[in-house]
N, C-alpha and C positions, 0 to 999 in steps of 0.2 A: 646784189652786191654783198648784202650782208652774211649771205649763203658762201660765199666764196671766200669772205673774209673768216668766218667763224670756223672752216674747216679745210682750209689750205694747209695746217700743219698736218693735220689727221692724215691730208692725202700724201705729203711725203712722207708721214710714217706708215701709208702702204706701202709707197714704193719701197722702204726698207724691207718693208717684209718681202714685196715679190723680187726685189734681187738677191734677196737670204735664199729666199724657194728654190729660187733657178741657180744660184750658187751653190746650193744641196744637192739640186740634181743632177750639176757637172762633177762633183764630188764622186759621187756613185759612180759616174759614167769614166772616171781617172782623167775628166780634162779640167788639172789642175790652174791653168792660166784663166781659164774660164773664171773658175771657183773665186781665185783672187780678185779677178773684177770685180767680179760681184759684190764682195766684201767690204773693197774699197768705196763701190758705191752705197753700199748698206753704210757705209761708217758715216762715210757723207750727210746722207740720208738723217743717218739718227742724230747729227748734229744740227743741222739744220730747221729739224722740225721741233724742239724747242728755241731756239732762236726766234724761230715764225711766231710763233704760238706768244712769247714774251714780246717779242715786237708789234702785232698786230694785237696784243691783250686777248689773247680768243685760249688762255688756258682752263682746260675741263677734264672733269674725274675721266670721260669717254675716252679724253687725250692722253692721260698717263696710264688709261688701262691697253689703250693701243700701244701704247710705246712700248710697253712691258712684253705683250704678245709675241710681237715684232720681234723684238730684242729675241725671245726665245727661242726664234726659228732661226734666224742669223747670227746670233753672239752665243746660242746653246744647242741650238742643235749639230749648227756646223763643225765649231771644236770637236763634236762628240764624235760625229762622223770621220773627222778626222782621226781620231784614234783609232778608231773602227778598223779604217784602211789602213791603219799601221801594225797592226795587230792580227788583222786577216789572213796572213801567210802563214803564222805561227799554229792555226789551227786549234787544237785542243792542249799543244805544247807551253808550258809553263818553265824557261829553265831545264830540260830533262824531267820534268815532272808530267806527269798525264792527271790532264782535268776533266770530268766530264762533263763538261763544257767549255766551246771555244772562248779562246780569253780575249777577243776583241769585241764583245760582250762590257766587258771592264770601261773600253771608249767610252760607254753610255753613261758612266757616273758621273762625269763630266757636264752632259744634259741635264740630269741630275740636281746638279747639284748647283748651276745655274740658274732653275728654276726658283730653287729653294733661296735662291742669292736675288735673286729680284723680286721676290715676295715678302721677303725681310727689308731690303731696298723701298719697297711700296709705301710700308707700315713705318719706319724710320722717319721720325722728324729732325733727328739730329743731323741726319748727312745732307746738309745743306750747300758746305764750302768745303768738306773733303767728305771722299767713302771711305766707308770702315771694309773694309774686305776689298779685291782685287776685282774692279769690273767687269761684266762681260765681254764689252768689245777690247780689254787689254789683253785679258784671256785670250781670247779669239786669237789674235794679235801673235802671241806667244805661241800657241800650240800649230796652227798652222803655218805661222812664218817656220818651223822650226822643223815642219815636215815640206814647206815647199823649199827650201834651202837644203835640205837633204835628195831631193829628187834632181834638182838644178843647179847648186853648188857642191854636193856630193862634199859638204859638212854636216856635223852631226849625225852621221854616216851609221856610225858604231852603237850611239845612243838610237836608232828607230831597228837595228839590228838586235835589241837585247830588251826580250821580251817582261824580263822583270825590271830593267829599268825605265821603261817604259810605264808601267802599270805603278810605279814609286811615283814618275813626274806623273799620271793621271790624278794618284790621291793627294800627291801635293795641290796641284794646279785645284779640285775639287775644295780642300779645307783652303784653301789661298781663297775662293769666293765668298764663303763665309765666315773669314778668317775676323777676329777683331781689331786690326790692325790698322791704323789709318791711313789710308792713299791720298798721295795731290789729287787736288782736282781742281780743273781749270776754271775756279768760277772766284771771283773779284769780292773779297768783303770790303778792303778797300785798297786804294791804289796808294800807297807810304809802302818807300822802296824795301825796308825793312820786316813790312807783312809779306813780302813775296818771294823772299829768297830761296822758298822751295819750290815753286814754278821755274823762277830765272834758272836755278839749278837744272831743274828738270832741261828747260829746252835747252838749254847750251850744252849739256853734255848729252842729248839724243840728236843735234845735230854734228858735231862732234863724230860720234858714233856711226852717225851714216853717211858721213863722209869718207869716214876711213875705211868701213865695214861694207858699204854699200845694202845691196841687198839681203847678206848675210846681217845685217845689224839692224834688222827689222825687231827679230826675237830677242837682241840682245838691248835693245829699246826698252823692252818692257823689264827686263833683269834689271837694268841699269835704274828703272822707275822704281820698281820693288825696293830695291834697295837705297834710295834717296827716298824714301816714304819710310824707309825706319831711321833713317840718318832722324829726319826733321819730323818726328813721333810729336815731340812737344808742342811743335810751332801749330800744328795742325789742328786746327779748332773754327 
């Protein structure tokens, strides 16, 4: 019993990984509806298994070195791939410029640089009740809602059409992870209606957002977060 108690989160922080894995592989394969599952359940996934882990008290260094792993295959490798695939047509084409080498290539900094973004995450005592930089699964969030909204709302059409602006939002998206900046984050220092008006903000204007936007307003989610995370810079502590 105690065996299944001490490592019930660990095993939903595999399962994040293996639907990161298999959502990688439909990536490659262009079966994008795939890939979003997978995600969805990865996100699941990696909210859950600290839940578990605080609730049944069974948190261990073993536990946030998996979570970390996990996270890199699903929340970094995936974005990256997605760039990958966005960039793929363009070949060694930069703008009318010839590279010699292909620039979906670039996708990868992404991986990158969410590596470097949960490694700093690791060693961080300070990010307890907000992050300093842009998460990986918000990232995730962002770059592939913003290329599955272009496949199947056939918006942001022009932006995955234009290969240097593309390779701007990658090095954005890259410095936004280990940006110093502070992000909500949804964890409770206390419940006094006045410590949380950057949360209450956050969800009422992301529900908002995907009501009116629907699908398309998945990416615009995370804009909307970005930007009420520099609105409330101060409060965030």
């Amino acid at each position: 019993m105690n065996f299944i108690k001490n490592n019930l989160a660990n095993a939903i922080t595999l399962g994040n990984l293996f639907s990161g894995c298999v959502g990688a592989i439909h990536l490659i394969l262009g079966d994008y509806q795939t890939t979003a599952i997978c995600l969805i359940f990865s996100l699941i996934l990696d909210f859950f298994d600290g839940f578990v882990a605080r609730a049944l008290k069974s948190n261990s260094n073993l536990g946030v070195q998996l979570d970390s792993l996990a996270d890199m295959v699903s929340f970094g490798l995936v974005p990256g791939l997605t760039v990958f695939k966005i960039l793929e047509p363009f070949g060694n084409n930069l703008s009318g410029i010839t590279l010699p080498f292909e620039v979906k290539y670039f996708g990868l900094l992404i991986t990158l640089f969410s590596c470097l973004r949960l490694a700093i995450f690791n060693l961080d005592e300070d990010q307890k009740y907000y992050f300093k930089g842009l998460n990986t699964p918000s990232n995730t969030i962002l770059i592939f809602g913003l290329y599955y909204t272009v496949i199947h709302e056939e918006i942001f059409v022009h932006l995955a059409n234009n290969s240097l602006l593309m390779i701007i939002l990658t090095i954005l998206s890259s410095w936004l992870l280990i940006s110093p900046i502070k992000m909500i984050a949804m964890k409770f220092k206390s419940m006094k209606l006045q410590d949380n008006y950057p949360k209450i903000a956050l969800l009422i204007g992301s529900v908002i957002i995907l009501i009116i936007f629907k699908t398309v307003g998945i990416p615009l989610v995370i804009i909307y977060y970005i930007l009420i995370s520099l609105i409330f810079q101060k409060q965030l502590k």
